[in-house]
C-alpha positions as a Markdown table, in Angstrom:
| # | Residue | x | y | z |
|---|---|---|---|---|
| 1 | Unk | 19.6 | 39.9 | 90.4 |
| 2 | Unk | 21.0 | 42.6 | 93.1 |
| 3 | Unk | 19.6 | 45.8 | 93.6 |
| 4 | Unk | 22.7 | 47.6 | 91.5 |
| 5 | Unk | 22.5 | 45.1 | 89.0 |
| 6 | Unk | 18.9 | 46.5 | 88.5 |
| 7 | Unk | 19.6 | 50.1 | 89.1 |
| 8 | Unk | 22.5 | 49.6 | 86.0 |
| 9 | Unk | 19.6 | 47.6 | 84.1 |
| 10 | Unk | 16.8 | 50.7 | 84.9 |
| 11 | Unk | 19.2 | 53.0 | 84.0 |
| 12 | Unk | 20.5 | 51.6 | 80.3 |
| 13 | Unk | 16.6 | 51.3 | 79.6 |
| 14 | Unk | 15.7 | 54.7 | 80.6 |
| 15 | Unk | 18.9 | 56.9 | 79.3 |
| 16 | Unk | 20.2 | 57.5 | 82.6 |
| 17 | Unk | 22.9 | 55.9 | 82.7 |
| 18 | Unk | 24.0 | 57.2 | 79.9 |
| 19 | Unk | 23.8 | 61.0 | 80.9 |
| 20 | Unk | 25.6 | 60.3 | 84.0 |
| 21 | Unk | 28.4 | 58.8 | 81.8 |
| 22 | Unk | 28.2 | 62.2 | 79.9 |
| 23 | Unk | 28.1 | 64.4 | 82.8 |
| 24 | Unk | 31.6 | 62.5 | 84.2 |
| 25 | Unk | 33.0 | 62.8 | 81.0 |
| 26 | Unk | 32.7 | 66.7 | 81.2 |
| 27 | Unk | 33.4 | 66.8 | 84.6 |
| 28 | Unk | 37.0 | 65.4 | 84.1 |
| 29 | Unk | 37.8 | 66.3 | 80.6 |
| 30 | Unk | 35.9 | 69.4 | 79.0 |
| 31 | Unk | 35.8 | 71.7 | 82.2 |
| 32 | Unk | 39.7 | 71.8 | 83.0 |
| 33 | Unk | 40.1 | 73.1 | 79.3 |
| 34 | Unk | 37.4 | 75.7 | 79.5 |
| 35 | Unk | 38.8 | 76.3 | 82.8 |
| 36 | Unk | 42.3 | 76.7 | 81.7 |
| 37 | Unk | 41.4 | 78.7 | 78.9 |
| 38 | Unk | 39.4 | 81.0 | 81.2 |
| 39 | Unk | 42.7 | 81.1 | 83.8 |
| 40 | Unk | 45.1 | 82.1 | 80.5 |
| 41 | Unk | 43.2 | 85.1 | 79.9 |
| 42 | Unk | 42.7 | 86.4 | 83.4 |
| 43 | Unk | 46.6 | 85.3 | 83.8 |
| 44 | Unk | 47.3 | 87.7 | 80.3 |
| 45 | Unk | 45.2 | 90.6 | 81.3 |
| 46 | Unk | 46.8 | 90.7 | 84.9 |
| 47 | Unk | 50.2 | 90.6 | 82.7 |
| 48 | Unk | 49.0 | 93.5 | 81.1 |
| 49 | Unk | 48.1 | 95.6 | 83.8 |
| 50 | Unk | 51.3 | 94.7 | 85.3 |
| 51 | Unk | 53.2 | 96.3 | 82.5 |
| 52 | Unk | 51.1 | 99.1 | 81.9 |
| 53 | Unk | 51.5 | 100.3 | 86.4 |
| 54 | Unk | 55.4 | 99.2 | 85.6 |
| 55 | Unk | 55.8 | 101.8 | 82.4 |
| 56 | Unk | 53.5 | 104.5 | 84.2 |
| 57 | Unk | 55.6 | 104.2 | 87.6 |
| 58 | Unk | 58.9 | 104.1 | 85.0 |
| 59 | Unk | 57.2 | 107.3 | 84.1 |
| 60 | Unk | 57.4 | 109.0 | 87.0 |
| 61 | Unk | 61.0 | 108.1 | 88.2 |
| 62 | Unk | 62.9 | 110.1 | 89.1 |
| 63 | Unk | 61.1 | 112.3 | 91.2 |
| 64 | Unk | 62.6 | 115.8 | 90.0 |
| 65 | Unk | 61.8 | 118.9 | 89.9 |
| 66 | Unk | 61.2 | 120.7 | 87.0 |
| 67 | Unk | 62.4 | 124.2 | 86.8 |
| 68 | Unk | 60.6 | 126.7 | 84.2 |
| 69 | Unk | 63.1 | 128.7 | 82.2 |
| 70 | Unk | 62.4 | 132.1 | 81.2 |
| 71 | Unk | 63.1 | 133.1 | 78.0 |
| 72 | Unk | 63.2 | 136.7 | 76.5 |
| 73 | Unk | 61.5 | 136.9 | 73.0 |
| 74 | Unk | 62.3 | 140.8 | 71.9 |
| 75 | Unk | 58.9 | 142.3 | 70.7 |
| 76 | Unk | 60.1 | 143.7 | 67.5 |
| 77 | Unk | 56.8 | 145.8 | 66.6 |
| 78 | Unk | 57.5 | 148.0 | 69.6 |
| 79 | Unk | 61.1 | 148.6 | 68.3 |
| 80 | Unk | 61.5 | 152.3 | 66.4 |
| 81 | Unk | 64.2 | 154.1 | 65.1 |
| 82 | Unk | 66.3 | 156.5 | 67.1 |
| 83 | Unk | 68.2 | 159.8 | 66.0 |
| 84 | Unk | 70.9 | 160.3 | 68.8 |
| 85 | Unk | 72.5 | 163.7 | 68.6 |
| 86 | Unk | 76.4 | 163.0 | 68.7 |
| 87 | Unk | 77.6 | 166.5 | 69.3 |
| 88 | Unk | 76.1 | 169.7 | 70.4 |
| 89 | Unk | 79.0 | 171.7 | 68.7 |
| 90 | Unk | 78.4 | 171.8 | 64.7 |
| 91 | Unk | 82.4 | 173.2 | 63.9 |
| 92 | Unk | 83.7 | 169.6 | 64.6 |
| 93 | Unk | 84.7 | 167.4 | 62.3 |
| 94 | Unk | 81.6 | 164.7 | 61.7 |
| 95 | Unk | 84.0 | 162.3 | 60.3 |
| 96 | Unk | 86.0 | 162.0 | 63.9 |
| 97 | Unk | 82.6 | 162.2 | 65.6 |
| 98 | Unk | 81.6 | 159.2 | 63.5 |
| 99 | Unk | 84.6 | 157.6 | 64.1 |
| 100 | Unk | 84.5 | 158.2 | 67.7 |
| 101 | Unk | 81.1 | 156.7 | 68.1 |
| 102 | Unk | 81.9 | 153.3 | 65.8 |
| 103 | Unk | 85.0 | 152.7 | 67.9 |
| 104 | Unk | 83.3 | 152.9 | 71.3 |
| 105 | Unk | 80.4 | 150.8 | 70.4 |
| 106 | Unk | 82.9 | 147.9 | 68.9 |
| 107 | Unk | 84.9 | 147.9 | 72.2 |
| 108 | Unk | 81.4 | 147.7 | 74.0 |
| 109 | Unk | 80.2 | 144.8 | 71.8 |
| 110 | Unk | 83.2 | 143.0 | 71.6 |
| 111 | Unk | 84.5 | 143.4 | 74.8 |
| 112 | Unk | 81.1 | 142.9 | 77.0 |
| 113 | Unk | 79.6 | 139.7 | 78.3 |
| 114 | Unk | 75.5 | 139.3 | 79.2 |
| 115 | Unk | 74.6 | 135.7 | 78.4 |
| 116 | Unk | 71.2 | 137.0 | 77.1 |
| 117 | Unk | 72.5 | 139.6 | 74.8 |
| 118 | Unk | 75.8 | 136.9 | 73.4 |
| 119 | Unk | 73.9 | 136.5 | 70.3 |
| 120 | Unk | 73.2 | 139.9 | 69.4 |
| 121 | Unk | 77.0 | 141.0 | 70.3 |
| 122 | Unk | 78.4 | 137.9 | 67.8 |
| 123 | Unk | 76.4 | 139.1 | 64.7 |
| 124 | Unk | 77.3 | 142.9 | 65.6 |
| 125 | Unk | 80.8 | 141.8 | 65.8 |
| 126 | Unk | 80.4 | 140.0 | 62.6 |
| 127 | Unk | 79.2 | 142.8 | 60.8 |
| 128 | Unk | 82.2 | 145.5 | 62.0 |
| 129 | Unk | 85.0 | 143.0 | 61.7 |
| 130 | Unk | 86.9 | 141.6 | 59.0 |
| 131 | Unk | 87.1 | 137.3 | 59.0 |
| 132 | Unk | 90.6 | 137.2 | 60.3 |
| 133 | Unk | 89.4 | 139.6 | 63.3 |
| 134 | Unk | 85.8 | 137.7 | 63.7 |
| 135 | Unk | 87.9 | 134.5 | 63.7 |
| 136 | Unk | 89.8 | 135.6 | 66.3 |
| 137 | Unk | 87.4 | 136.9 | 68.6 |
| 138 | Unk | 85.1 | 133.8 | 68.4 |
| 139 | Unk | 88.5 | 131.6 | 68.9 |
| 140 | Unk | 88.1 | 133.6 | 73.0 |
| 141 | Unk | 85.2 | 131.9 | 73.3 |
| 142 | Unk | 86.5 | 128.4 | 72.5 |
| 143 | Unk | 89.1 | 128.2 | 74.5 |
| 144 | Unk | 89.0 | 126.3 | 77.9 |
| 145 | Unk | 89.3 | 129.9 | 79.7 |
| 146 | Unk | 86.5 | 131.3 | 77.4 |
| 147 | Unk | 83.8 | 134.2 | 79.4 |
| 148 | Unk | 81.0 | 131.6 | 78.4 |
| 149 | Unk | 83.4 | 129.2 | 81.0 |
| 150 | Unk | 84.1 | 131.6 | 83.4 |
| 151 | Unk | 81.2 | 134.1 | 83.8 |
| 152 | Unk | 78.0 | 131.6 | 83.2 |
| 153 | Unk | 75.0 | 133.4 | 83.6 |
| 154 | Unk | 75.9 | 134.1 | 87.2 |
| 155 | Unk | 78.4 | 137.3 | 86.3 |
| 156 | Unk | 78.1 | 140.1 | 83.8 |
| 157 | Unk | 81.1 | 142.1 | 82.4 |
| 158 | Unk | 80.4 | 146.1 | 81.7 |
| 159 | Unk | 82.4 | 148.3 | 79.5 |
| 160 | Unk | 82.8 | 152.0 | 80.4 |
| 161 | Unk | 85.3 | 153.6 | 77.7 |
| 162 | Unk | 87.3 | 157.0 | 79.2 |
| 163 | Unk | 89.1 | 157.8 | 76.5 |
| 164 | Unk | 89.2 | 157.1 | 72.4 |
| 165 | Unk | 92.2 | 158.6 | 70.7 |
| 166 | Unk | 93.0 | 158.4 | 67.1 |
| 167 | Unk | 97.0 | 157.8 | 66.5 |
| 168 | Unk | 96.9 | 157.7 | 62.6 |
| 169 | Unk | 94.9 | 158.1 | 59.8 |
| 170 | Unk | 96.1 | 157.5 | 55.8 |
| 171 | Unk | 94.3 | 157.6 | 52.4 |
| 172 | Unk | 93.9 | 154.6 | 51.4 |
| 173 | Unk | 94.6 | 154.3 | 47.3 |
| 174 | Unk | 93.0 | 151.8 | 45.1 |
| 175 | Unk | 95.1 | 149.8 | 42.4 |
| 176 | Unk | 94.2 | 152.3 | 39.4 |
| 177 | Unk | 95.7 | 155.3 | 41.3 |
| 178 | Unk | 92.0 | 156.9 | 42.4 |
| 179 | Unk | 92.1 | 158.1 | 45.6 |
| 180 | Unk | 88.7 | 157.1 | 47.0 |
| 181 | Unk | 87.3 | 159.0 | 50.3 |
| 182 | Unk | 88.8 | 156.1 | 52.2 |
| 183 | Unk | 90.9 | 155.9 | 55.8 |
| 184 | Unk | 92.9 | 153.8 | 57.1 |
| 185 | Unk | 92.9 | 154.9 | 60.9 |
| 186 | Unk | 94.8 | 153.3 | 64.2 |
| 187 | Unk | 92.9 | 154.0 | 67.5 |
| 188 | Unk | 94.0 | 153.4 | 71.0 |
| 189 | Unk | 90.8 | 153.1 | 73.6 |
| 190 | Unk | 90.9 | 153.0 | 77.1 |
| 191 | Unk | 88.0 | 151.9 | 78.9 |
| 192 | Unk | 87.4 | 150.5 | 82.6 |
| 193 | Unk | 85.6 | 146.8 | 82.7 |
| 194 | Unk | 83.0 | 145.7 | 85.3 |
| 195 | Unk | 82.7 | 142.1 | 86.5 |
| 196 | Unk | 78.9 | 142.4 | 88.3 |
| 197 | Unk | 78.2 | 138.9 | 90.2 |
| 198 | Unk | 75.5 | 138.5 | 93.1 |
| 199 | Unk | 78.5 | 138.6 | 95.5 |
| 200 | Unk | 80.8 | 140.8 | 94.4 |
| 201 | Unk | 81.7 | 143.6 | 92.2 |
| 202 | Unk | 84.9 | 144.4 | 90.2 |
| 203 | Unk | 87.0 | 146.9 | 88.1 |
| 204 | Unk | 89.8 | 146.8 | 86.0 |
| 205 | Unk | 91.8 | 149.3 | 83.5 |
| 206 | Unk | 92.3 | 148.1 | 79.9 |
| 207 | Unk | 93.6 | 149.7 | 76.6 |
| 208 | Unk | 92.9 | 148.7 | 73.1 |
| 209 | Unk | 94.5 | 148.9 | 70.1 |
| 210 | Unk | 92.0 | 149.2 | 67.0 |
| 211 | Unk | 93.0 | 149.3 | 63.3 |
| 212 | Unk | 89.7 | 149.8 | 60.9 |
| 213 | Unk | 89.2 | 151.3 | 57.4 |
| 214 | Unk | 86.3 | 154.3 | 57.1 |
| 215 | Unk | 85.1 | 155.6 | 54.5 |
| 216 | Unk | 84.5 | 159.5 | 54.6 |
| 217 | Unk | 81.0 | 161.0 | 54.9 |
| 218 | Unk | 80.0 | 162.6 | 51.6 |
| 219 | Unk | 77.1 | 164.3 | 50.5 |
| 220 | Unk | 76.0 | 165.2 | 46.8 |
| 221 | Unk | 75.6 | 168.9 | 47.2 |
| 222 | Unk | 73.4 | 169.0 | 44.0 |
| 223 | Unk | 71.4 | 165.3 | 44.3 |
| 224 | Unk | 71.8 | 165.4 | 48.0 |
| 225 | Unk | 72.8 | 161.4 | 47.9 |
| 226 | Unk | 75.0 | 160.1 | 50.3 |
| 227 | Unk | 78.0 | 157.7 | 49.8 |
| 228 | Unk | 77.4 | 154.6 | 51.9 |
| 229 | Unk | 79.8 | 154.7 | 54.4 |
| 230 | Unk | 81.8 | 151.9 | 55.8 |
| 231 | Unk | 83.1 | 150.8 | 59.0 |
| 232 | Unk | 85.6 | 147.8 | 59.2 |
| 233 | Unk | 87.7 | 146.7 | 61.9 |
| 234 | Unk | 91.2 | 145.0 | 60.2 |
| 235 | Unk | 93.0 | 144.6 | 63.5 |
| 236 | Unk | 92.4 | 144.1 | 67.0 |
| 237 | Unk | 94.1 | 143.8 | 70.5 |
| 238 | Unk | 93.4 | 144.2 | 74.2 |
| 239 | Unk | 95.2 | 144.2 | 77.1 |
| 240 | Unk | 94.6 | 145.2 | 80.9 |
| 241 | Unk | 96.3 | 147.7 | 82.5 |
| 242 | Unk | 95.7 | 146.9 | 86.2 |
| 243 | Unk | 93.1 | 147.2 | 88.5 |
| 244 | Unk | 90.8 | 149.5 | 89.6 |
């Protein structure tokens, strides 16, 4: 018998051959599937980081700049009420002075632009006009032309009125025949408008035509209660003059 005839024969007898067969067995078959499970999951979790650096650099792309934007919150417990003295001479008429001071601050409110103070002028003009007049002034700012279009927040237009003058004034009468303390009142204003940029500065001369109704200022002279007074603005137009 050779010598690996005998080592095969030792080997049977004392198990070794046996383990050796094992140990090739594992060697070529159950360590490339331990190993190719091992290599899926380092493949997955390298897949995952992947996507994870890929959405956090998606993240950051563009690179732009952010810019804060201030914005103005009015601090209404600081706001109090005002008494403004209209006249210093008590023998006019307080009707005309009341008038006189409704008519100048429409022009202002209607006729101004400040992109911060837009929303306050809209609900002031709201409240003074009628809806066809309302309707009218918020068709400006839809049109292609509109002062949202043209001024931005780069230009502001300023109102300085010169001159209010009343050109008729009628009763109005309700359908029963009462006369109420009611007027019907046509106004012609004349005021100068200011276009403030950063660059430049400009005037120009306009006049407007206001039609409103206004109810008379009454006072109980035994109660001492007032009659709510009105203010409403039935008709509206505005044209400029020239420049300044």
């Amino acid at each position: 018998m050779s010598d690996s005839n005998k080592d095969v024969t030792q080997g049977v007898e004392s198990g070794e051959y046996y383990r050796d067969a094992m140990r090739w067995y594992g060697t070529m078959y159950h360590s490339p599937i331990s190993e190719r499970a091992i290599l899926i999951i380092i493949t997955c979790l390298a897949g995952i980081a992947t996507i994870m650096a890929l959405i956090g650099l998606f993240m950051l792309l563009p690179l732009t700049e952010n810019k804060a934007m201030i914005v103005r919150i009015p601090e209404s417990l600081s706001k109090v009420a005002r008494v403004e003295q209209m006249t210093e001479n008590p023998s006019q008429d307080p009707n005309l002075i009341v008038m006189n001071w409704f008519v100048g601050n429409y022009i202002n409110v209607r006729e101004e632009y400040d992109i911060d103070k837009q929303q306050m002028f809209f609900r002031r003009v709201f409240a003074l006009s009628s809806p066809v007049v309302y309707n009218n002034y918020v068709a400006v700012y839809k049109r292609s032309d509109s002062p949202t279009v043209r001024y931005e927040r780069h230009t502001k237009r300023l109102v300085d009125i010169t001159d209010i003058s009343i050109q008729n004034s009628e009763v109005m009468k309700e359908a029963s025949g009462n006369t109420p303390e009611m007027l019907q009142v046509k106004a012609q204003v004349k005021f100068v408008a200011t276009e403030e940029s950063p660059t430049e500065s400009r005037n120009s001369l306009w006049l407007a035509d206001i039609t409103f109704r206004f109810s008379k200022i009454h006072v109980d002279q035994v109660t001492g209660a007032i009659t709510p007074m009105e203010f409403k603005v039935t008709g509206y137009e505005s044209k400029q003059l020239g420049l300044e």
